[in-house]
C-alpha positions as CSV (number, residue, x, y, z in Angstrom):
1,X,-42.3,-37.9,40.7
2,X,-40.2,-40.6,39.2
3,X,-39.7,-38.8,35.9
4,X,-38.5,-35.7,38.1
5,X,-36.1,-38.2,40.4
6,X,-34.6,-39.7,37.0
7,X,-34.0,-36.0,35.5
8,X,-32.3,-35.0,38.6
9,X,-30.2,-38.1,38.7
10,X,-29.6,-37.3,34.8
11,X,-28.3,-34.0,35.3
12,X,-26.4,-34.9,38.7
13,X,-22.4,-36.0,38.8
14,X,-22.1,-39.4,38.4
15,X,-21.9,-41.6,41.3
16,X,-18.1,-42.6,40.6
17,X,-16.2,-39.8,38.9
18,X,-12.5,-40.7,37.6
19,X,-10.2,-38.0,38.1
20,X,-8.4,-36.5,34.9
21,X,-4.8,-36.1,34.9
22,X,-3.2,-32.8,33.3
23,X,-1.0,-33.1,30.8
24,X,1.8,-30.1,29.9
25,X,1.4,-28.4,26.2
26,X,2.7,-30.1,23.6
27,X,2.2,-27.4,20.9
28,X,1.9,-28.3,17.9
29,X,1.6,-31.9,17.8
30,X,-1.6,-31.9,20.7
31,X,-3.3,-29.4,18.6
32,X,-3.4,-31.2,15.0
33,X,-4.2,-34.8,17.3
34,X,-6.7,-33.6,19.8
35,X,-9.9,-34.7,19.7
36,X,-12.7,-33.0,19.6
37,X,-15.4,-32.5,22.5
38,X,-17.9,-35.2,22.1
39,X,-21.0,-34.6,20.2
40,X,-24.4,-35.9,20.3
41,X,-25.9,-38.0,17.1
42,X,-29.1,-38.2,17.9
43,X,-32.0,-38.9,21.1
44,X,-34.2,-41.5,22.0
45,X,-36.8,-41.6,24.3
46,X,-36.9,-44.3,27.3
47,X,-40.0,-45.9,28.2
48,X,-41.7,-43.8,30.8
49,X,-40.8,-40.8,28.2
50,X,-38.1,-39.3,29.5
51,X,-35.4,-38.1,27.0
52,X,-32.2,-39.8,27.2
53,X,-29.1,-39.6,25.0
54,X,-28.3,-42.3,22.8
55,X,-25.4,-42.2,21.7
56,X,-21.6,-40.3,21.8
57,X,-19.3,-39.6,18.6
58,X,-15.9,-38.3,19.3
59,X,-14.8,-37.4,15.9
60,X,-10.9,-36.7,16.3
61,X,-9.0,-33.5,14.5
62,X,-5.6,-33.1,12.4
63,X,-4.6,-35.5,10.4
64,X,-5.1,-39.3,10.3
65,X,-2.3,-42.2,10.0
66,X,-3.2,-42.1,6.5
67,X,-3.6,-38.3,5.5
68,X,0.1,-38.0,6.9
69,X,1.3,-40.3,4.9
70,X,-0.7,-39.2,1.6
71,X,1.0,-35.8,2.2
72,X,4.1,-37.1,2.9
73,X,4.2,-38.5,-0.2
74,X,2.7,-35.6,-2.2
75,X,5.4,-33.8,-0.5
76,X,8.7,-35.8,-1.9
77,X,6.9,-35.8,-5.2
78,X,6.8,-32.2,-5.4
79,X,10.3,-32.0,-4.4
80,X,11.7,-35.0,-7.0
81,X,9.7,-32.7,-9.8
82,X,11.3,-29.5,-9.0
83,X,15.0,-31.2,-8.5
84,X,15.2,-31.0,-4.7
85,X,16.4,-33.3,-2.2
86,X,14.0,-35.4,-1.1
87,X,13.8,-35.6,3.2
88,X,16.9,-37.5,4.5
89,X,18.6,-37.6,1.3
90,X,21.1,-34.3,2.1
91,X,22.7,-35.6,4.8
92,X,23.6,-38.9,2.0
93,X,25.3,-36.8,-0.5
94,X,29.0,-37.5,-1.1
95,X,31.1,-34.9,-0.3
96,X,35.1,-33.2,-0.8
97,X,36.7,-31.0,1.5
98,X,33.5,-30.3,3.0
99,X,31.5,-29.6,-0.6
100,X,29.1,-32.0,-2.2
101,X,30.5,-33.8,-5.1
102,X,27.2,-32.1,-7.2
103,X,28.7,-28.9,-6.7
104,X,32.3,-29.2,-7.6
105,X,31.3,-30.4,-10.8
106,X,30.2,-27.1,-11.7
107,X,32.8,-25.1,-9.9
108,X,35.6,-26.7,-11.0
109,X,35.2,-26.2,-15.3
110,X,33.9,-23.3,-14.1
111,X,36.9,-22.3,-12.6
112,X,39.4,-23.6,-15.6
113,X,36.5,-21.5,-18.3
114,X,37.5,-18.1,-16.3
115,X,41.1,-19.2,-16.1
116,X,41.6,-19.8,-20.1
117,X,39.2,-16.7,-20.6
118,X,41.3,-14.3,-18.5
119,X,44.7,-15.9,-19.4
120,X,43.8,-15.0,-23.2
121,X,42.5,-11.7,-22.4
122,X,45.6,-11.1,-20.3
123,X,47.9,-12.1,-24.0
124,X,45.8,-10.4,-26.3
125,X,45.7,-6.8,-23.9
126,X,49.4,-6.9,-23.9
127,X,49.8,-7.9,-27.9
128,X,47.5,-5.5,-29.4
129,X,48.7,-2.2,-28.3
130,X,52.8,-3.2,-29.4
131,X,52.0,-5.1,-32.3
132,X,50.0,-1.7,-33.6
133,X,52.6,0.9,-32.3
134,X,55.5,-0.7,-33.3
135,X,54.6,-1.7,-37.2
136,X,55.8,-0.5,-40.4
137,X,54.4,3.3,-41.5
138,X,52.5,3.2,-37.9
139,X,53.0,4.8,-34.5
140,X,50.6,5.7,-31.4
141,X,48.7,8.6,-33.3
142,X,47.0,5.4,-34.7
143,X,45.7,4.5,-31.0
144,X,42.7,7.3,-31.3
145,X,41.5,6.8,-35.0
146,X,41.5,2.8,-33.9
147,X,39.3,3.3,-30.8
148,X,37.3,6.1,-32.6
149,X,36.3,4.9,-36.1
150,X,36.8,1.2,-35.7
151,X,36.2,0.3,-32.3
152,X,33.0,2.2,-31.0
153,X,31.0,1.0,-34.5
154,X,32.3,-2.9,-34.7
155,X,31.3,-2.9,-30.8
156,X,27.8,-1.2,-31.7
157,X,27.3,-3.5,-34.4
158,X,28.2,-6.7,-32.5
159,X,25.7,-6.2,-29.4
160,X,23.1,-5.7,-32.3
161,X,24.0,-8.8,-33.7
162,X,24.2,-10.3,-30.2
163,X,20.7,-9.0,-29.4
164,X,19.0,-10.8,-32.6
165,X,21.0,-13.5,-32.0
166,X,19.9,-14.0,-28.4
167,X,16.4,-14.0,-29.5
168,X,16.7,-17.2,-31.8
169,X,19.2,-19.0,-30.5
170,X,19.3,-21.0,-27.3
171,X,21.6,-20.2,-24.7
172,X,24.4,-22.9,-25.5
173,X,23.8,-22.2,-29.8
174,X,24.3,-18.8,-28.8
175,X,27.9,-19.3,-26.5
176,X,29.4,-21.6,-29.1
177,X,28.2,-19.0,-32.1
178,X,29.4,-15.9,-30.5
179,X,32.7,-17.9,-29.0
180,X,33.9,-19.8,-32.2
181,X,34.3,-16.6,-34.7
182,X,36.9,-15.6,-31.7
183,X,38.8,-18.5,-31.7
184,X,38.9,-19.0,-35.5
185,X,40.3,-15.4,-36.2
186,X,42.9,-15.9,-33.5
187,X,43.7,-18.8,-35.0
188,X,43.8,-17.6,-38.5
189,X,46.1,-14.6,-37.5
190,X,48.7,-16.7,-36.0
191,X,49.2,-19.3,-38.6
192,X,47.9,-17.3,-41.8
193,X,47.6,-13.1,-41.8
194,X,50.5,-12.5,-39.4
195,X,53.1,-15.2,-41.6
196,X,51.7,-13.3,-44.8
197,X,51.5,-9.5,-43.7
198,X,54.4,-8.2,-46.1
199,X,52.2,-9.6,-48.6
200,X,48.3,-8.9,-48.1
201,X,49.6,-5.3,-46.4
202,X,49.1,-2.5,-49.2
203,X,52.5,-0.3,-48.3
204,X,53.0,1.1,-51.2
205,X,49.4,2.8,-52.1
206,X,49.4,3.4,-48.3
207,X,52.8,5.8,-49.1
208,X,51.6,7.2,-52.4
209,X,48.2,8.6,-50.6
210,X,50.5,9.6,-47.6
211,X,52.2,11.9,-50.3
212,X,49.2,13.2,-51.7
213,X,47.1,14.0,-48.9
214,X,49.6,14.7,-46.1
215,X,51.0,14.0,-42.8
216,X,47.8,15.2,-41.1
217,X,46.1,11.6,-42.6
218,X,49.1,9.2,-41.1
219,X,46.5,7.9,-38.8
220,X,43.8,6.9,-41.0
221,X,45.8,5.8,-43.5
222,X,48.3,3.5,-41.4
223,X,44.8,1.2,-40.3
224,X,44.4,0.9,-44.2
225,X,48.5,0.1,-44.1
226,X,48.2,-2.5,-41.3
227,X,44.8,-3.6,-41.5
228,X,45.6,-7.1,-40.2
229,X,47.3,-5.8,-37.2
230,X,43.8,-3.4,-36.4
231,X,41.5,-6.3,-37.0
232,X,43.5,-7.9,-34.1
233,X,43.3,-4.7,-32.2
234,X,39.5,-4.5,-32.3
235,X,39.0,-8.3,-31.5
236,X,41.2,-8.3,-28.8
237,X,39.1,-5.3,-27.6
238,X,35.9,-7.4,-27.7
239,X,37.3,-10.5,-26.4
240,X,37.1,-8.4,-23.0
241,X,33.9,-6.8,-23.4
242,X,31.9,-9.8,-24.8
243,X,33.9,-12.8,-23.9
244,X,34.2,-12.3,-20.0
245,X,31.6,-9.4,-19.3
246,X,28.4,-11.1,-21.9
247,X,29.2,-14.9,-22.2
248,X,31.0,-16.3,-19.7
249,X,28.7,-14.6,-17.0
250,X,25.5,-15.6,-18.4
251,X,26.6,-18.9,-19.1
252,X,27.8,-18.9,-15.3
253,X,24.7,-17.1,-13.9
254,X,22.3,-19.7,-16.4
């Protein structure tokens, strides 16, 4: 009888219940710091052998103090190693007219690269075409021969020496390799070929072939006659095609 009496008072409410007060969701936060229902470790038997429980182990879920700050700081590491902000640090960075001082250093040469690029294009575009028309033993039947039989293969040949190129060299060996033949040559014509062209300009074989083989081979034989003034044609030609379209946006887009 007393065994029975002490299950029923066991299994019975308890004599002085404490009310529970309801709290509203909190999403998140109350799912990753609730705890978990309370389990039992283990019995033990009273004296009169009745089972009792012994003890209870609330064993709470989420993350502890500890594990949030471990993955804090895994975080931040992760994002220092792949050149990210770190937290809080965005809202630090100096700033200019409303852009980060980070980014203006790379717009800004940016900007002045495109600016030199397309004020040279702008020269040479305007330069080839009269300084070819308007020479010596020339005129604009020389325009289709030039784009023909000198362009198209120097422009073939170039990309394939671009695409071998592009497979040893770096990025930067490759801009200053392609870049610096430009500049020299422009350079070179200016102070040296164009100075010197009544000299290093073969007008006089030019005119005794023109007499042998006729008019019909004025075109072919005035790039032989100004062969300075096409080699400045066909770079010019390039300096649009590789300089702006190949190197300056791959080094941008890089």
């Amino acid at each position: 009888m007393e065994a029975v009496l002490q299950t029923k008072g066991l299994l019975s409410l308890p004599s002085n219940p404490k009310t529970r007060a309801l709290y509203p969701s909190q999403g998140l936060k109350q799912r990753l710091f609730a705890t978990k229902p309370k389990t039992f470790t283990g019995l033990s038997s009273s004296s009169n052998g009745v089972p009792k429980f012994s003890t209870f182990v609330s064993k709470p879920s989420g993350f502890s103090p500890k594990d949030r700050n471990l993955h804090v700081c895994r975080a931040e590491a992760a994002a220092e190693a792949d050149g990210q902000p770190l937290f809080g640090e965005e809202a630090d960075r100096p700033k200019f007219l409303g852009i980060e001082v980070a980014t203006l250093k790379k717009i800004v040469p940016l900007g002045l690269m495109f600016f030199c690029i397309l004020f040279n294009y702008t020269i040479l575009r305007d330069t080839k075409d009269v300084l070819v028309v308007t020479a010596k033993g020339s005129s604009a039947e020389i325009i289709p021969f030039l784009k023909t039989w000198v362009n198209l293969p120097m422009a073939v040949g170039f990309m394939l020496l671009y695409t071998k190129l592009a497979n040893v060299l770096s990025k930067q060996a490759l801009f200053y390799t392609v870049i610096v033949p430009f500049i020299a040559f422009f350079g070179a014509f200016g102070f040296v070929l164009y100075p010197l062209s009544n000299y290093i300009h073969p007008e006089a074989f030019a005119d005794k072939l023109l007499n042998v083989l006729g008019p019909r081979f004025l075109g072919p034989l005035a790039i032989m006659r100004i062969w300075t003034f096409c080699l400045f044609y066909v770079m010019a030609e390039l300096w649009g095609s590789v300089v702006i379209s190949v190197l300056f946006w791959g080094f941008a887009n890089q």
